[in-house]
N, CA, C and O of each residue as an XYZ file, in Angstrom:
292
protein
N       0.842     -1.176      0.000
C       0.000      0.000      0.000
C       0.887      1.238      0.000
O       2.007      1.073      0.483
N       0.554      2.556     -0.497
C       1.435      3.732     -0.981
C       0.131      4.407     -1.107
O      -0.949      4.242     -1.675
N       1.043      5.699      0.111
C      -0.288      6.811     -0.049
C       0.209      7.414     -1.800
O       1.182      7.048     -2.459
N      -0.725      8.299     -2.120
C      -0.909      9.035     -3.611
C      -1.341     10.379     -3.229
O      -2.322     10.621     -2.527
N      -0.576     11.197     -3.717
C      -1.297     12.392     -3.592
C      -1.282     13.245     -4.893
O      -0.294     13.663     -5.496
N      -2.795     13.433     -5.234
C      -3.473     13.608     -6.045
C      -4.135     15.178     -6.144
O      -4.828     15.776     -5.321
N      -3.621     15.619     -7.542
C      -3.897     17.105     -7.450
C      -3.638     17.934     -9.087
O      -2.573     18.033     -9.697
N      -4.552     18.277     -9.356
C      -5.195     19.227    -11.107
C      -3.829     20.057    -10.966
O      -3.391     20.429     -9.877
N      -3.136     20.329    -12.349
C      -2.533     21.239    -12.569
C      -2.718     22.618    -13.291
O      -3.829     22.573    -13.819
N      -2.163     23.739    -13.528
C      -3.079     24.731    -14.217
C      -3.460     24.243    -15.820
O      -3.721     25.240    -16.493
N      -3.553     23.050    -16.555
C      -3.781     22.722    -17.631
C      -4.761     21.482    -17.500
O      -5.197     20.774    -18.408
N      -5.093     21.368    -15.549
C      -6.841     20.480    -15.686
C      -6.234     18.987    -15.672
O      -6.966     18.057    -15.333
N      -4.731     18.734    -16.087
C      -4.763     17.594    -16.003
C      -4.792     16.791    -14.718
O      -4.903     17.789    -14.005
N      -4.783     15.829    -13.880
C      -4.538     15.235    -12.781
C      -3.082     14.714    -12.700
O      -2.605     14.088    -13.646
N      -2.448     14.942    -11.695
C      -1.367     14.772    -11.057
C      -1.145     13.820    -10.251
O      -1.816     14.193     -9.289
N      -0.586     12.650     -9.888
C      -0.316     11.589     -8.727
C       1.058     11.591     -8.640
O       1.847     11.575     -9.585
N       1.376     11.616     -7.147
C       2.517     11.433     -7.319
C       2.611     10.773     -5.630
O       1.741     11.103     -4.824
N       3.913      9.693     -5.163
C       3.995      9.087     -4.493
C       5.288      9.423     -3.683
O       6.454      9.219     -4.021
N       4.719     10.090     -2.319
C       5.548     10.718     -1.461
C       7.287      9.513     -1.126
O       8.511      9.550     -1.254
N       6.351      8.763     -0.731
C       7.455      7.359     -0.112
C       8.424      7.005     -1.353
O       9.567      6.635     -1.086
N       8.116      7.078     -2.368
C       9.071      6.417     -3.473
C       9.626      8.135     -4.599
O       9.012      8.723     -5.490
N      10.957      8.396     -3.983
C      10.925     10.449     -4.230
C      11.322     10.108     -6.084
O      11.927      9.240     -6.714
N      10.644     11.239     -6.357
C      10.393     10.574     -8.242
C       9.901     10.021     -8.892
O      10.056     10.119    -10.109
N       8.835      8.940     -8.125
C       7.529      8.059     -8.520
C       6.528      9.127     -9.216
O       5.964      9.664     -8.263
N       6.140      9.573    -10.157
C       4.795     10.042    -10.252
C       4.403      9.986    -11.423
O       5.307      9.665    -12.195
N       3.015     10.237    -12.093
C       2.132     10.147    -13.297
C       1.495     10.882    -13.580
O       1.941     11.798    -12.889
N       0.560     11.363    -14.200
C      -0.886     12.056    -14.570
C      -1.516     11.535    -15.633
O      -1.131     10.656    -16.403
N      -2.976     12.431    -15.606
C      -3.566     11.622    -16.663
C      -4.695     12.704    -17.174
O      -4.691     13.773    -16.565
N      -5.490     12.572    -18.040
C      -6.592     13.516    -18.122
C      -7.774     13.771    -17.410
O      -8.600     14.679    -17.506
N      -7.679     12.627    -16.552
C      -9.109     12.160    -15.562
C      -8.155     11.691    -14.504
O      -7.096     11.090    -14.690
N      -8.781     12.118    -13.177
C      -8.517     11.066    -12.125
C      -8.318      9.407    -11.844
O      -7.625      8.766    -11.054
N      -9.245      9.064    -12.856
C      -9.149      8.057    -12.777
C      -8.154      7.371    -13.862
O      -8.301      6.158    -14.011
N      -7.372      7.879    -14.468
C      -6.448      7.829    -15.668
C      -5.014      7.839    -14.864
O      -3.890      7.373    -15.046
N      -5.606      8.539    -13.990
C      -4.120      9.475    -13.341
C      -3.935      8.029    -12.215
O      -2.881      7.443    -12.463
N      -4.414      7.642    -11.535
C      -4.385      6.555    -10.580
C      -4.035      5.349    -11.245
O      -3.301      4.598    -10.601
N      -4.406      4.961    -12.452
C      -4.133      3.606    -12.855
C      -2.637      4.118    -13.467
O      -1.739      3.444    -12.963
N      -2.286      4.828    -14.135
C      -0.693      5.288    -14.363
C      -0.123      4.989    -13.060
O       0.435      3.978    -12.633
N      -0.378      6.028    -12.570
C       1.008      5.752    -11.297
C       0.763      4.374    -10.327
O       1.789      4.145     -9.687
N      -0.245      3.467    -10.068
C      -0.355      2.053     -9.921
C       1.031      1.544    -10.567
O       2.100      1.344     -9.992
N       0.657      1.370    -12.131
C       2.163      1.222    -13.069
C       3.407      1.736    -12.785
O       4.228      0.822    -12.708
N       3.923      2.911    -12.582
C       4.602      3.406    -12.222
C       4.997      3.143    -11.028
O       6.120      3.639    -10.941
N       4.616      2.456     -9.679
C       4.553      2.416     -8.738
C       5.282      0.736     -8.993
O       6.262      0.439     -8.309
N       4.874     -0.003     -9.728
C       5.505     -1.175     -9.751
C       6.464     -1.139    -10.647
O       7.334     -1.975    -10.404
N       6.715     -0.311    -11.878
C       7.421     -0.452    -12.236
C       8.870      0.414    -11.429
O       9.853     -0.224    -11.807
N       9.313      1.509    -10.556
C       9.558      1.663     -9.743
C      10.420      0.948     -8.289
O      11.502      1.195     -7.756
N       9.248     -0.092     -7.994
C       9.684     -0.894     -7.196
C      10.766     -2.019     -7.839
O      11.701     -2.577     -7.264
N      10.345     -2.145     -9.127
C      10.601     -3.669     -9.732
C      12.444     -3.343    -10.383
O      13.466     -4.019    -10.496
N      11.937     -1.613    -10.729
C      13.600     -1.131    -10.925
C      14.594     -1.319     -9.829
O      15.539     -2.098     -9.952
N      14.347     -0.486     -8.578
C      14.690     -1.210     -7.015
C      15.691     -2.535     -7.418
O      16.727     -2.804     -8.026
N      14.614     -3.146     -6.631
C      14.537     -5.188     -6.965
C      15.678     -5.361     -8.084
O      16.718     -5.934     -7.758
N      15.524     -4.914     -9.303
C      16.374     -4.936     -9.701
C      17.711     -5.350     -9.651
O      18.343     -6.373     -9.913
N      18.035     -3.718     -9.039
C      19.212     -3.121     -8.987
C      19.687     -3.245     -7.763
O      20.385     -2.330     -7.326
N      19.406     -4.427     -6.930
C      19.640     -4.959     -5.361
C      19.378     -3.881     -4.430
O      19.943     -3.862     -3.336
N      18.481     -2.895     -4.820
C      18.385     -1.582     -3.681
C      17.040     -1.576     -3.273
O      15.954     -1.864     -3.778
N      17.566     -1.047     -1.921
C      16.232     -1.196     -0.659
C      15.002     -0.466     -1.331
O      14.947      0.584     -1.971
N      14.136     -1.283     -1.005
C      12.755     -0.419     -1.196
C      11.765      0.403     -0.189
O      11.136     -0.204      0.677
N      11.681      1.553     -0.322
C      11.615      2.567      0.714
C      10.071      2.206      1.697
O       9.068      2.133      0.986
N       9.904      2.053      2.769
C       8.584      1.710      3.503
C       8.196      2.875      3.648
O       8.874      3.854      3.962
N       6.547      2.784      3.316
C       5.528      3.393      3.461
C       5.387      4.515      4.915
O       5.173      4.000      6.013
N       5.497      5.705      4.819
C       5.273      6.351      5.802
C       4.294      6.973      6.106
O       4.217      7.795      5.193
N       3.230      7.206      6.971
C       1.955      7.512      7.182
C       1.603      8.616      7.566
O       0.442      9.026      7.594
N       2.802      9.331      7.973
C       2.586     11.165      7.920
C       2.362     11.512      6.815
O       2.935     11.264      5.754
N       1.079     12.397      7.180
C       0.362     13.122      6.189
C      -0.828     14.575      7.021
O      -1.726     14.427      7.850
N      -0.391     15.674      6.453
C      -1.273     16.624      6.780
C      -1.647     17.493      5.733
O      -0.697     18.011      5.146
N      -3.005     17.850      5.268
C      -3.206     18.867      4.093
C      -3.265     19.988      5.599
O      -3.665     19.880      6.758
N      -2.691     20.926      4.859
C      -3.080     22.171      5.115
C      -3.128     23.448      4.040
O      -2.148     23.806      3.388
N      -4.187     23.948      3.988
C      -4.018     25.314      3.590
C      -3.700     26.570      3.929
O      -4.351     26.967      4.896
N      -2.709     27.571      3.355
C      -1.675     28.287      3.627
C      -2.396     29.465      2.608
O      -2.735     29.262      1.442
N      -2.508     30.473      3.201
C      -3.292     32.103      2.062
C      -1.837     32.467      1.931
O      -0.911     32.564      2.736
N      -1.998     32.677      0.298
C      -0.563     33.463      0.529
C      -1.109     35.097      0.220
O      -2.190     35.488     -0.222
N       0.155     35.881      0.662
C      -0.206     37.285      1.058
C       0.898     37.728     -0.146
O       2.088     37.450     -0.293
N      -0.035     38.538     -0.933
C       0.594     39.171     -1.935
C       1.078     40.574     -1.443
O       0.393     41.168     -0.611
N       2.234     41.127     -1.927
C       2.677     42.575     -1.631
C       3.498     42.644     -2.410
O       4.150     43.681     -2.530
């Protein structure tokens, strides 16, 4: 399991990208486009790892959204 964090860019597309694995990520035109990519990506990823005899990074469960106003001047 691998959190995803999921988020529109200014061109509407969807964004995933996977905190635990740094450089894992995908998009797609739909959310649901965008999730089955980085699934793929996510194994293919690991399977590079495996590979290349290198550790595969465990899942970390910190996570906070916050929203931040930014102050224009």
């Amino acid at each position: 399991m691998r959190h995803v964090l999921l988020y529109t860019d200014e061109d509407g597309n969807w964004i995933a990208e996977v905190p635990s694995l740094p450089g894992c990520h995908s998009d797609g035109r739909t959310r649901a486009e965008a999730i089955e990519r980085v699934k793929e990506a996510i194994e293919v990823y690991v399977e590079a790892l495996e590979e290349d005899n290198l550790p595969v990074p465990e899942e970390f469960h910190d996570a906070e959204l916050i929203v931040v106003e930014s102050v224009a001047g």
